[in-house]
N, C-alpha and C positions, 0 to 999 in steps of 0.2 A: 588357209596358210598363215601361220601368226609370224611376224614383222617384229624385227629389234631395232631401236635406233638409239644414237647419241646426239646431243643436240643443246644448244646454248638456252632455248625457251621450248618450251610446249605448252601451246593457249588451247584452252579447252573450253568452245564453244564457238561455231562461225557465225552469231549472227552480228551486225554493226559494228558493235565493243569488239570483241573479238578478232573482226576482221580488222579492223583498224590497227586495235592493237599489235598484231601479227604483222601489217602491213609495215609501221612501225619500227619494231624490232628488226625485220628486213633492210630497214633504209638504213637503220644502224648494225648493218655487218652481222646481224647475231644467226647462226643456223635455228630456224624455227620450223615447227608443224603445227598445223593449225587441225585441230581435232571435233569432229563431229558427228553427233549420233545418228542424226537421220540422212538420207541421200541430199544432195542439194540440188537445186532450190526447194525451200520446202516452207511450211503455213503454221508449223505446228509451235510457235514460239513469239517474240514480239518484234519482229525485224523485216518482215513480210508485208506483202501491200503496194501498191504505186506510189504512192505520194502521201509526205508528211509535212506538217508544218515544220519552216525556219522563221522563228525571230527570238528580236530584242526584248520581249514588252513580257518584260518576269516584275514579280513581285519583289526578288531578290534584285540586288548590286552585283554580286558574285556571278550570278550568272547572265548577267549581261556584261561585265566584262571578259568571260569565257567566250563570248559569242563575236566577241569582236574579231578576234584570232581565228575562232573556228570559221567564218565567213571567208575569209582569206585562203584555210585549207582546204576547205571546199572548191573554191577557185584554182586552187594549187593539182588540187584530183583532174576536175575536170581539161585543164591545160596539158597535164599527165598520158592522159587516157585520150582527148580528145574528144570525150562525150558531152553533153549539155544534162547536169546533173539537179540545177536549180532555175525554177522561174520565177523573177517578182512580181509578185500580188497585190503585196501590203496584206498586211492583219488590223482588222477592225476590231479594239476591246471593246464591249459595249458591258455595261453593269451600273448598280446604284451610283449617281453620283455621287454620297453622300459616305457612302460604304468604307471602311479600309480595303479591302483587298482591288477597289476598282481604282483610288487613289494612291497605292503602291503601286503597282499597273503605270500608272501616269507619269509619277514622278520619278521614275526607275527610267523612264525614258527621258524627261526634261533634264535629269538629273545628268544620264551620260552622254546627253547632246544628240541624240539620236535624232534625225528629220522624222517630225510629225505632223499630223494636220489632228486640229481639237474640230470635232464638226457638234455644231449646233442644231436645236430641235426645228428649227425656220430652213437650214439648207441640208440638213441630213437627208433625206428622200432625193435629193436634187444630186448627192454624190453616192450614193446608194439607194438603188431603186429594189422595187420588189421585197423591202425589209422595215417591217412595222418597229419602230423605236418606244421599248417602254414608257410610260408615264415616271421622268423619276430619274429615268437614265443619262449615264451619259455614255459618250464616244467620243474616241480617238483613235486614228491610225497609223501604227507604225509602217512609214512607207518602205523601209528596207526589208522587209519581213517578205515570205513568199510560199514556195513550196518545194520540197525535194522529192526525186522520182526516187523512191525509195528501192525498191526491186533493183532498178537500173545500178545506184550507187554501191549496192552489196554487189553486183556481181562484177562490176570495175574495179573498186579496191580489193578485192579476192583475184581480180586478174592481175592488178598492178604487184600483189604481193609474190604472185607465182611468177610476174617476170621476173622478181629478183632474188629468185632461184626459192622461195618457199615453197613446203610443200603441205597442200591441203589435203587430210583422209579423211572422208563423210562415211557414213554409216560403219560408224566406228565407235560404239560406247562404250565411256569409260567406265572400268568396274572396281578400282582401287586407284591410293593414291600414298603411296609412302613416303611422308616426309623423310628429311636427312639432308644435308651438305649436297649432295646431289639428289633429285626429287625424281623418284620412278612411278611411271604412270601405267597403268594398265587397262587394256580394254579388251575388247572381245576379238582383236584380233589380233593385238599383240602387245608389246611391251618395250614402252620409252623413257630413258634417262637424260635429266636437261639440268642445268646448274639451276633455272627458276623454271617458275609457273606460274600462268596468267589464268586463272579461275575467270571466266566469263559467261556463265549457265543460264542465266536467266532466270525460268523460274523453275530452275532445277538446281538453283546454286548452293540449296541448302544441301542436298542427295550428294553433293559432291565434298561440302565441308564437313560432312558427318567423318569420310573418313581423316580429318583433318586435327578432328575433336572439337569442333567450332560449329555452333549452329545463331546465324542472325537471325532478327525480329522481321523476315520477309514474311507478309501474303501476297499470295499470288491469287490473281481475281480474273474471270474471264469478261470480256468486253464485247458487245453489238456493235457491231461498224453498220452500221444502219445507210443506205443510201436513200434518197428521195427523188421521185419522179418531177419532172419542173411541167406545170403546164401548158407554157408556152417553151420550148425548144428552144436553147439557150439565155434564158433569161438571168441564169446565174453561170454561166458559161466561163471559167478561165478568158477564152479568149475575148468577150465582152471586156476584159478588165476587172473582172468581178473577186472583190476580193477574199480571203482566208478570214476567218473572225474568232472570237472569243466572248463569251458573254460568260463574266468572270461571276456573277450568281442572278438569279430569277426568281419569279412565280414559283414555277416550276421544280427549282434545288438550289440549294445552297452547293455544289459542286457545279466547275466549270462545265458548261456546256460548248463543243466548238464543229467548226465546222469549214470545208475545204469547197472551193469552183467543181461544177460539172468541170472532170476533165478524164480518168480513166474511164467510164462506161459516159459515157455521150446521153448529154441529159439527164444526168442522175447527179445529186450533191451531195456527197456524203458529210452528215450532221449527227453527229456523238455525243454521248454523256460521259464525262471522263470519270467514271464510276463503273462497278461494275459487281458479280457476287462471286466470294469466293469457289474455288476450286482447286484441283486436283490437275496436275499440268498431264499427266499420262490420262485423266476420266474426263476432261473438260468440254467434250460433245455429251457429256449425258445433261450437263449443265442445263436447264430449261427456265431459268429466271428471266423473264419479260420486264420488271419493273422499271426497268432504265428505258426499255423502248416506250414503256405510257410516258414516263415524262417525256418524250424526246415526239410525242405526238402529238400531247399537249402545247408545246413551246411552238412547233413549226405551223400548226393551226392558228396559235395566236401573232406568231411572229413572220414567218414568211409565208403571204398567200398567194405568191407563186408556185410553192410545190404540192403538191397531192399529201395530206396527212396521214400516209402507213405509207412504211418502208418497202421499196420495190425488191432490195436485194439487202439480206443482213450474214455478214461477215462476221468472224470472230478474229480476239488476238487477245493475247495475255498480258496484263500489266504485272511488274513485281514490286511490292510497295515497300518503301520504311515508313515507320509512324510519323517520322516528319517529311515527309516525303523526297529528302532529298539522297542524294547515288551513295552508294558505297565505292571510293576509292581509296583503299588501303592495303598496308602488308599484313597478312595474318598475325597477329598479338603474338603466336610462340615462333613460327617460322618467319624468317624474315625473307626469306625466298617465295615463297608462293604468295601470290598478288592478287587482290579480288576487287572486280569491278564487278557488284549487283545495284539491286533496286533501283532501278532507275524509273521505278514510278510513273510509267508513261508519258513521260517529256527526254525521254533521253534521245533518241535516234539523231538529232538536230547537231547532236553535241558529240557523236560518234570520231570527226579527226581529235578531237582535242582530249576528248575521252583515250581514243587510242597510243598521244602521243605523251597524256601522265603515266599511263600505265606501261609503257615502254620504259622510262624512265625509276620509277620502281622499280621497275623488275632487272636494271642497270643499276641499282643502284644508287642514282644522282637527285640530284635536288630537285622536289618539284616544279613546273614555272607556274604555280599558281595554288597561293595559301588552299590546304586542303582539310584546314579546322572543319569545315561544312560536311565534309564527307567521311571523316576518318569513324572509326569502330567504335571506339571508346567514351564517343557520345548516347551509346546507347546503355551500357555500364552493366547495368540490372538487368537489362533485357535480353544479353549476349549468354547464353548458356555452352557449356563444354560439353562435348557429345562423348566425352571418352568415361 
């Protein structure tokens, strides 16, 4: 049965960004639908999962003053909803001391007052057990940092949004998309006109600005969420206290390696290479590149011999990359109605209310509340091609 509607936004994609975004536009009166390909809940994208790292301890300024406010929203959901969406952990950076990227890390934190503890090679084992510390290294912990149940917060702000009166259609792909003064969207089962559009695909977002006549400098890469047998039973356990970490480069890679508490699968701690090999977001099970799991067995052999060295369960999930890896938050270059949050590079999920609540604002028209020189289009210049 094909479905017509009129409507102030239609965001096109539910996962994180999207939902937020939509949630969003709700709070500010706008009629919205929130559009989606596959049935929900679903695995096939980068939003999925139980739990993800929140914190402060970026390389950038920018985005640890984004996290200030988003820490609050999240509070704000959770008070909303009534659910418990966040637990603190703290995040252990661990990397070269001597390195930049482990001393941006550091100073990104001293710099915005963040509570930290600097631990030393004589008491570090004493506050972190069961975690061998490189020869060389150093560590610090951002103690506001934690973790969010990730699964749980999509499907609260996808409820919060329908209480106020939005309306979400899943297995609903979009197959056109005509710009104009009013923006008509089409898909397989029917066809919506909204004064904007919030583009939020993931790592389909190119598929959808093709018909836009814009195509970004996204890859999209498939990722091993790799879990690890611990063995003894709870020794890296959440509830020990056990924290979230980052080991900003190694032996092992020069890409962050990190890693989350035994807390969804009971005795398992899942520990990633935030790397990954390109793919194809509809082919990405034929995908069979291991290399990310040698390093990632290489590291936990040398670094935690509490866990069992080969992955007891490996999961997937798709990162979408910019070459400097930070978000696309913009209005399309020709249309100034259709609004695009991509590439978030697999750090975005953390940043999902505040993500949601520039892109509301876009797509309203209003000033951003936070300089978006880092994220805009036009940093990429040469690299933005026109699909028409």
């Amino acid at each position: 049965m094909s479905t017509t509607g009129e409507y102030d936004c239609v965001v096109i994609g539910a996962g994180v960004q999207g939902s937020f975004a939509a949630y969003q536009l709700a709070k500010s009166n706008q009629r919205t639908i929130l559009l989606e390909q596959f049935v929900l809940p679903h695995t096939r994208g980068s939003s999925h999962g139980q739990t993800r790292i929140i914190r402060k301890a970026y390389e950038q300024d920018f985005y640890a003053h984004m996290m200030e406010e988003c820490y609050e929203l999240w509070a704000q959901l959770e008070r909303e909803a009534g659910v418990k969406l966040y637990r603190q952990t703290g995040l252990l950076v661990m990397g070269p001391e001597n390195s930049q990227k482990y001393q941006q890390f550091k100073s990104t934190l001293q710099r915005n007052k963040v509570p930290m503890v600097t631990l030393t090679r004589d008491n570090f084992s004493q506050h972190i057990p069961h975690v061998n510390l490189a020869e060389g290294d150093g560590a610090v912990v951002d103690i506001t940092a934690g973790i969010l149940y990730a699964d749980r917060a999509l499907k609260t702000v996808q409820g919060q949004f329908q209480k106020l009166g939005g309306i979400i259609r899943d297995k609903e792909k979009v197959t056109d998309i005509e710009p104009g003064p009013v923006v008509t969207v089409s898909t397989t089962a029917g066809v919506y006109r909204a004064k904007s559009v919030v583009i939020t695909a993931g790592p389909w977002a190119n598929r959808l600005l093709a018909h836009t006549g814009l195509q970004l400098p996204l890859e999209v890469v498939r990722i091993n969420v790799c879990y690890w047998k611990e063995k003894v039973p709870g020794s890296y356990d959440v509830k020990q206290r056990f924290p979230s970490f980052i080991l900003t480069e190694g032996e092992e890679s020069k890409d962050d390696i990190y890693g989350l508490p035994s807390n969804e699968y009971p005795g398992l701690m899942k520990i990633c290479h935030h790397m990954g090999s390109e793919t194809d977001p509809d082919q990405r099970d034929k995908q069979t590149d291991r290399s990310d799991i040698d390093i990632l067995q290489r590291y936990v052999a040398r670094c935690f011999p509490g866990l069992l060295p080969e992955p007891a369960v490996v999961e997937s999930c798709m990162y979408t990359l910019t070459p400097d890896r930070h978000f696309v938050l913009d209005c399309h270059p020709t249309y100034g109605n259709i609004v695009i949050g991509a590439g978030f590079s697999g750090h975005g999920f953390k940043f999902g209310p505040i993500v949601g609540k520039i892109l509301c604002e876009l797509s309203l028209g209003e000033v951003p509340s936070y300089d978006l020189s880092p994220f805009r289009i036009r940093r990429f210049q040469a690299k933005t091609k026109s699909a028409l």
